[in-house]
VOPA-952284 format. One record per residue (C-alpha): x negated, y negated, z negated; residue number from 0. Coordinates in Angstrom, 1 decimal. Layout:
N
PANU     px     py     pz num
PANU      X      Y      Z NUM
...
***
This chain:
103
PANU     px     py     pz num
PANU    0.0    0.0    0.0   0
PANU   -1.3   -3.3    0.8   1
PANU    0.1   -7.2    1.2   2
PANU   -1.0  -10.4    2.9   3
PANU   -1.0  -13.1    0.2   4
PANU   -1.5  -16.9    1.0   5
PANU   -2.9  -18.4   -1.7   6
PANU   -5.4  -21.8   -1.6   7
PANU   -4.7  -22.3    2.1   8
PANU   -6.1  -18.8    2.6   9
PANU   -4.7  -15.5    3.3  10
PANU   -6.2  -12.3    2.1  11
PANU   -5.2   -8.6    2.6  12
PANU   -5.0   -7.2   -0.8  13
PANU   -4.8   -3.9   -2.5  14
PANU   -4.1   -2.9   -6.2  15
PANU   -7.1   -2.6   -7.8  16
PANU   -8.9   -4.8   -5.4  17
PANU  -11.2   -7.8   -7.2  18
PANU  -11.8  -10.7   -4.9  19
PANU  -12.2  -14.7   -5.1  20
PANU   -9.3  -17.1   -4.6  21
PANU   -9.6  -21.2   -4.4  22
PANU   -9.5  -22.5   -7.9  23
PANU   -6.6  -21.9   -9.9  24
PANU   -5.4  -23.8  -12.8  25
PANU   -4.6  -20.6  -15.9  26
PANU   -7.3  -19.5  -18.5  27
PANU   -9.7  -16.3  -17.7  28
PANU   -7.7  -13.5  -19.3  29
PANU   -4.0  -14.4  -18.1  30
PANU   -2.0  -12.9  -15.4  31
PANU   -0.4  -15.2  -12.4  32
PANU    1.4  -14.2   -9.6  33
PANU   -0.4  -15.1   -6.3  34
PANU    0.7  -17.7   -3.7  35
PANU    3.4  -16.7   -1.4  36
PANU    3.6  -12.9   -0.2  37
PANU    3.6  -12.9    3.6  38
PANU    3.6   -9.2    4.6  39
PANU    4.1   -5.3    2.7  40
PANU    3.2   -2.1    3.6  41
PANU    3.7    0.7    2.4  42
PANU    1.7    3.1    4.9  43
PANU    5.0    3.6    6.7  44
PANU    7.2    0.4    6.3  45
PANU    5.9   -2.6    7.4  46
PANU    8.2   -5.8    5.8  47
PANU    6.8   -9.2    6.8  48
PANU    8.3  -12.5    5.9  49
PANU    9.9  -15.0    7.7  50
PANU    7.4  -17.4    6.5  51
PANU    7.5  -15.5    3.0  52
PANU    9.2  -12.8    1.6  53
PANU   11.7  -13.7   -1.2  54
PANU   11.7  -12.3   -4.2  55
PANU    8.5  -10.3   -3.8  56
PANU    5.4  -11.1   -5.9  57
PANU    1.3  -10.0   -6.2  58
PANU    0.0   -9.7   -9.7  59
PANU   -3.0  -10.5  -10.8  60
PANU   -5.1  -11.1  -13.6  61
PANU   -8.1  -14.0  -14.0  62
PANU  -11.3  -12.4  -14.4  63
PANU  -13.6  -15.3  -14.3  64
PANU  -13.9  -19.2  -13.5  65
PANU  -16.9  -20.1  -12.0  66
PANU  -18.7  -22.2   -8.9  67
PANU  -20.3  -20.3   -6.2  68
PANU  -23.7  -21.1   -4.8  69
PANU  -24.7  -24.4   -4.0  70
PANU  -25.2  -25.4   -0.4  71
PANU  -27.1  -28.2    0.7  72
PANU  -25.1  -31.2    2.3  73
PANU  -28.1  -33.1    4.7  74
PANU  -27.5  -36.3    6.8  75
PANU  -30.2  -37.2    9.2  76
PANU  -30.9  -39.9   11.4  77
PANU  -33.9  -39.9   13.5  78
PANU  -36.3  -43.0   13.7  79
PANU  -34.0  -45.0   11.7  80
PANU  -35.5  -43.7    8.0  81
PANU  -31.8  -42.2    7.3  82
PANU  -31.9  -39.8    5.2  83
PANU  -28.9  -38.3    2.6  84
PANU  -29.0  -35.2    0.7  85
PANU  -26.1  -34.2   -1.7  86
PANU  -25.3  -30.6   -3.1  87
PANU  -21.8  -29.1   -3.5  88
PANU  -20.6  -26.1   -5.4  89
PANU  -17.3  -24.8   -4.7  90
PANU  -14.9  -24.1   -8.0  91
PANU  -13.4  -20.7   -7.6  92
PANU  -11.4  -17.8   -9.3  93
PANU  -12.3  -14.2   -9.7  94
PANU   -8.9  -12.2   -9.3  95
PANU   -8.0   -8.5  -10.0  96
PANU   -4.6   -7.2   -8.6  97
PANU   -2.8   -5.3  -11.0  98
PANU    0.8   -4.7   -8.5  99
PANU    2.5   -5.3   -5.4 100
PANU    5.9   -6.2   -4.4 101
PANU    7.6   -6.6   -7.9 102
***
């Protein structure tokens, strides 16, 4: 059984059990939320997909961790001028574990 969630302006294919990173979201580590809007089931041999969502039907999942992933290296350049920026950015995120599907 799997589902296509939306969730941050993302979609991911999810599974139970399944740990992944979401956009940031606002609950503590440790509680449970139900992810973004469900777009599509399955169930190996049903296939029920939304017209944009489906109503009614949610993805559990519980908060593992809140952290920032790597930081990447924002670089403006402009040659002959003696332009030069550099800024870093680290982008908040939320470790998710899917507990069900379709409740």
């Amino acid at each position: 059984m799997f589902a296509i969630v939306k969730t941050g302006g993302k979609q991911y294919k999810v599974k139970k059990g399944d740990v992944l990173a979401v956009e940031k979201l606002p609950q503590k580590e440790g509680a449970e939320v139900a992810l973004g809007e469900v777009l599509l089931i399955s169930d190996g041999k049903n296939l029920t997909l939304g017209k944009p969502t489906l109503k009614g039907k949610k993805v559990r999942a519980k908060i593992l961790k809140q952290g920032k992933a790597k930081k990447i290296n924002v670089i403006k350049f402009k040659a002959k001028v003696r332009y030069r920026r550099k800024r870093g950015h680290r982008q908040l995120f939320t470790r998710v574990k899917i507990l069900s599907i379709g409740e």
